[in-house]
TIVEXKE-833274 format. One record per residue (C-alpha): x, y, z; residue in three letters; residue number from 0. Coordinates in nm, 3 decimals, always signed. Example, Ala and Ser with C-alpha at 12.3 -4.5 7.8 and 13.67 -1.06 7.14 Angstrom:
% residues 2
east north up type seq
+1.230 -0.450 +0.780 ala 0
+1.367 -0.106 +0.714 ser 1
//
This chain:
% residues 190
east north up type seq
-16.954 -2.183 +1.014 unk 0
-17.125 -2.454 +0.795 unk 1
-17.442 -2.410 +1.033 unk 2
-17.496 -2.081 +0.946 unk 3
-17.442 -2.132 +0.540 unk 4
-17.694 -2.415 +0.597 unk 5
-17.961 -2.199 +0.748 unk 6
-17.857 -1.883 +0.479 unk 7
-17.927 -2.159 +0.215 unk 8
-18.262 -2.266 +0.370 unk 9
-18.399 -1.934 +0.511 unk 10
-18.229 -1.632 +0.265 unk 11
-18.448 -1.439 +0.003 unk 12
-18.224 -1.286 -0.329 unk 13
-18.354 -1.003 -0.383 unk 14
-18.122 -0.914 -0.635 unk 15
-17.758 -0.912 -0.760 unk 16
-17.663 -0.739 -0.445 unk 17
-17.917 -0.760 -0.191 unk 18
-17.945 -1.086 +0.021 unk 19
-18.244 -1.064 +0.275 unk 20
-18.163 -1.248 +0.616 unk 21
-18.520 -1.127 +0.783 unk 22
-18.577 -1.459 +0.941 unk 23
-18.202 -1.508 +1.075 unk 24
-18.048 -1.174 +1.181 unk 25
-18.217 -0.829 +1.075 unk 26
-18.595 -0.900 +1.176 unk 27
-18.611 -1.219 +1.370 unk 28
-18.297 -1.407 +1.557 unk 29
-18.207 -1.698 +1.606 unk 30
-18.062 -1.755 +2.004 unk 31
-17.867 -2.048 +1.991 unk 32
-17.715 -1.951 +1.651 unk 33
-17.665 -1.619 +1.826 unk 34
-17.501 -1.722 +2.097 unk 35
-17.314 -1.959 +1.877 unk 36
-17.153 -1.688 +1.654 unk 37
-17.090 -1.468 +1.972 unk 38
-16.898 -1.802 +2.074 unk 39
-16.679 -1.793 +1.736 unk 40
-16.598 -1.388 +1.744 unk 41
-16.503 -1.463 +2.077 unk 42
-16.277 -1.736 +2.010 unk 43
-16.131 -1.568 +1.700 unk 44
-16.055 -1.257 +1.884 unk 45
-15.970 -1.415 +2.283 unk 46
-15.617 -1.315 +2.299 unk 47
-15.665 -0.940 +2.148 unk 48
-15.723 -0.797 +2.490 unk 49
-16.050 -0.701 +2.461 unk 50
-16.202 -0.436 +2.678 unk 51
-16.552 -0.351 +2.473 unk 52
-16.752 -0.495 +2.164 unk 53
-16.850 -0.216 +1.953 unk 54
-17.154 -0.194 +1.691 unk 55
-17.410 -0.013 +1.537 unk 56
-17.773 -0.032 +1.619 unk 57
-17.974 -0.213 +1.528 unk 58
-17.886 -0.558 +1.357 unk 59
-17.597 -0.599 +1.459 unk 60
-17.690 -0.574 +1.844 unk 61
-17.790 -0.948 +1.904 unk 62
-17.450 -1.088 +1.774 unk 63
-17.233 -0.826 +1.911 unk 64
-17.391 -0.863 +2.238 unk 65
-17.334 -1.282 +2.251 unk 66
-16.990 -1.178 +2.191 unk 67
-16.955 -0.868 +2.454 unk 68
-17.131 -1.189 +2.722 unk 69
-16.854 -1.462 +2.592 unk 70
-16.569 -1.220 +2.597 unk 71
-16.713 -1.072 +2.959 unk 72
-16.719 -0.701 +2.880 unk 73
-16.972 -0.452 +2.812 unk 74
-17.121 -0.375 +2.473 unk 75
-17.147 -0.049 +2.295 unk 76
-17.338 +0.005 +2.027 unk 77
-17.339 +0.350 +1.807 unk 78
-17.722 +0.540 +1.775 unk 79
-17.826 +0.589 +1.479 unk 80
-18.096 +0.863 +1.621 unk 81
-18.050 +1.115 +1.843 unk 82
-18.278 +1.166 +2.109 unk 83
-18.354 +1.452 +2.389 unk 84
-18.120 +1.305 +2.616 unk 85
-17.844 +1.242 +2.385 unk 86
-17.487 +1.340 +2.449 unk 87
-17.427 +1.647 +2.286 unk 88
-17.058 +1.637 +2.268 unk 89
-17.075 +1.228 +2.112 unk 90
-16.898 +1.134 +1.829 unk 91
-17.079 +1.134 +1.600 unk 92
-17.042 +1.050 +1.189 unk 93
-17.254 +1.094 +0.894 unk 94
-17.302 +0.729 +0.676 unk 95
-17.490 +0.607 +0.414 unk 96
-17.656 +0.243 +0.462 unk 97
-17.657 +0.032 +0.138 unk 98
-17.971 -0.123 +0.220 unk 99
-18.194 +0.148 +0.367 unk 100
-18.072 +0.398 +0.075 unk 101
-18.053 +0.642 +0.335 unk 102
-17.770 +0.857 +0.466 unk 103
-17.785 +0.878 +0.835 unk 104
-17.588 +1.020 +1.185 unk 105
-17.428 +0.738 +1.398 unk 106
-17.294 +0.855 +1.739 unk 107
-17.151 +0.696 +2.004 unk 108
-17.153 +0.883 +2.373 unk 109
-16.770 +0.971 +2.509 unk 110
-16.798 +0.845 +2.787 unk 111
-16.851 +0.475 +2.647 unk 112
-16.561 +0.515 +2.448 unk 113
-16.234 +0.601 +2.573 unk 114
-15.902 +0.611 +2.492 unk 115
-15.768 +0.308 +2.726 unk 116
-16.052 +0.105 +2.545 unk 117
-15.966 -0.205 +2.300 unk 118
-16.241 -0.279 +2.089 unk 119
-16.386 -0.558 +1.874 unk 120
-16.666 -0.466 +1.586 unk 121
-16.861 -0.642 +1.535 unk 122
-17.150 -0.620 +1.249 unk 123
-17.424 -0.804 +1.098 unk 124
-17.358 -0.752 +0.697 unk 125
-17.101 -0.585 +0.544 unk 126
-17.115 -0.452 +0.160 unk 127
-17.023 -0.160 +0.064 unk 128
-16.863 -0.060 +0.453 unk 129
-16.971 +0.253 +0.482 unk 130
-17.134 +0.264 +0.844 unk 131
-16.790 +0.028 +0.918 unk 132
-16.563 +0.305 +0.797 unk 133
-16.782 +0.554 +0.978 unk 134
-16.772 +0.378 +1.319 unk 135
-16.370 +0.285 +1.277 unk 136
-16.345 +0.648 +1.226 unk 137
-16.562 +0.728 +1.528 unk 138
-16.317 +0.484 +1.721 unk 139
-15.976 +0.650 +1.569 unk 140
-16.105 +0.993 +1.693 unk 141
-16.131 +0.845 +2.038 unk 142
-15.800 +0.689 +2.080 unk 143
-15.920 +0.356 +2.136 unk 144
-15.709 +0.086 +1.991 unk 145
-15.957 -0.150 +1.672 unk 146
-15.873 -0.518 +1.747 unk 147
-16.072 -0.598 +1.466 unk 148
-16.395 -0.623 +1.292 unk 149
-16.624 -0.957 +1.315 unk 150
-16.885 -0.949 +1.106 unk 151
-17.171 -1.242 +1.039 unk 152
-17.219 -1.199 +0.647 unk 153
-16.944 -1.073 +0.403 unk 154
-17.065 -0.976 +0.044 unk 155
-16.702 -1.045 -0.082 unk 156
-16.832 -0.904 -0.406 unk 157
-16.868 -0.590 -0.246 unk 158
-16.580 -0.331 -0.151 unk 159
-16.674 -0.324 +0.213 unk 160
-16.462 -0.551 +0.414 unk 161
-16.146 -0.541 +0.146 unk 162
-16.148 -0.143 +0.191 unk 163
-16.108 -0.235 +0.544 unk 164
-15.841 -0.484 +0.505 unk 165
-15.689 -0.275 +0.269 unk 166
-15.637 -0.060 +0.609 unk 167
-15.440 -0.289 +0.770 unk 168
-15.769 -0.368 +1.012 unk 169
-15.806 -0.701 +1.112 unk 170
-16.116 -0.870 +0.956 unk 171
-16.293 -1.186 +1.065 unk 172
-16.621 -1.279 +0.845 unk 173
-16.817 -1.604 +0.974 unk 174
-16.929 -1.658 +0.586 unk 175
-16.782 -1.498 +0.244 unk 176
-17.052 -1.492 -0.027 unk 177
-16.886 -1.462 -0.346 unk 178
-17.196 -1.397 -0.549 unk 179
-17.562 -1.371 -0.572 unk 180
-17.563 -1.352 -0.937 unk 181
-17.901 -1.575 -1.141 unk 182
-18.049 -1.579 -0.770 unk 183
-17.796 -1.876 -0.625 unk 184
-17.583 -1.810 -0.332 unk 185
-17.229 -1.860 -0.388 unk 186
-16.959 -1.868 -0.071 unk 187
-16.617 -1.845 -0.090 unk 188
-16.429 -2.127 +0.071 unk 189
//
């Protein structure tokens, strides 16, 4: 999508080797029309996979994942990443680190959101190193529900994340591939 490696371009911060801030495009402040724009692509890329749910966890990923779940025409999921008094106490639930937060957190997703005549689609804001991915794949394996794939926005290519999933055999779609960040200059793949 040569819009949204425009507005990366224009709007991105490097914070580092590793660490690209999107604040102003998809983690603090969206974006509708690109939103619904990207919901429009996943949607396309995945139409004939038989989709019966998008899938994500909160909280970035919600906005793209649910501009999908609308131009696909079935609900959205997405996985908690706190449990609250009124919880599920039997959800799935998986321990994962998050790259960026330098945390290690519980995702859960209630069972009765996720069953096993479900076909899902994944779909995430960034990926790097994958870890809430692989947690949340392995939330969906437990259930029985059949992965279509995994969409996400912004692949760090230079990261493990999305090749450990490919390595899988799991479908993955990325909208852009950065290849590096290195001396503060975003690369993408082609």
């Amino acid at each position: 999508m040569d819009q949204l490696k425009d507005r990366i371009l224009q709007e991105a911060s490097i914070m580092n080797n590793e660490v690209l801030k999107l604040d102003g495009l998809l983690n603090h402040q969206v974006d509708p029309e690109l939103t619904v724009d990207m919901g429009k692509e996943f949607a396309r890329l995945f139409a004939e996979s038989g989709i019966t749910k998008v899938i994500t966890v909160e909280s970035s990923g919600i906005p793209v994942a649910f501009t999908t779940a609308l131009s696909l025409g079935v609900p959205l999921v997405f996985a908690r990443r706190k449990k609250t008094l009124i919880a599920d106490p039997d959800a799935y639930t998986e321990r994962v680190p998050s790259f960026t937060k330098g945390i290690v957190t519980d995702i859960m997703v209630s069972r009765q959101f996720l069953q096993a005549d479900d076909t899902v689609l994944f779909i995430d804001d960034i990926i790097a190193n994958g870890d809430a991915a692989r947690g949340l794949i392995k939330i969906i394996e437990r259930s029985g529900a059949k992965l279509a794939g995994v969409g996400i926005v912004v692949e760090k290519a230079f990261q493990a994340g999305a090749r450990t999933i490919r390595e899988q055999g799991i479908r993955v779609e990325s909208l852009v591939r950065i290849a590096s960040l290195e001396d503060g200059v975003i690369r993408f793949e082609s």
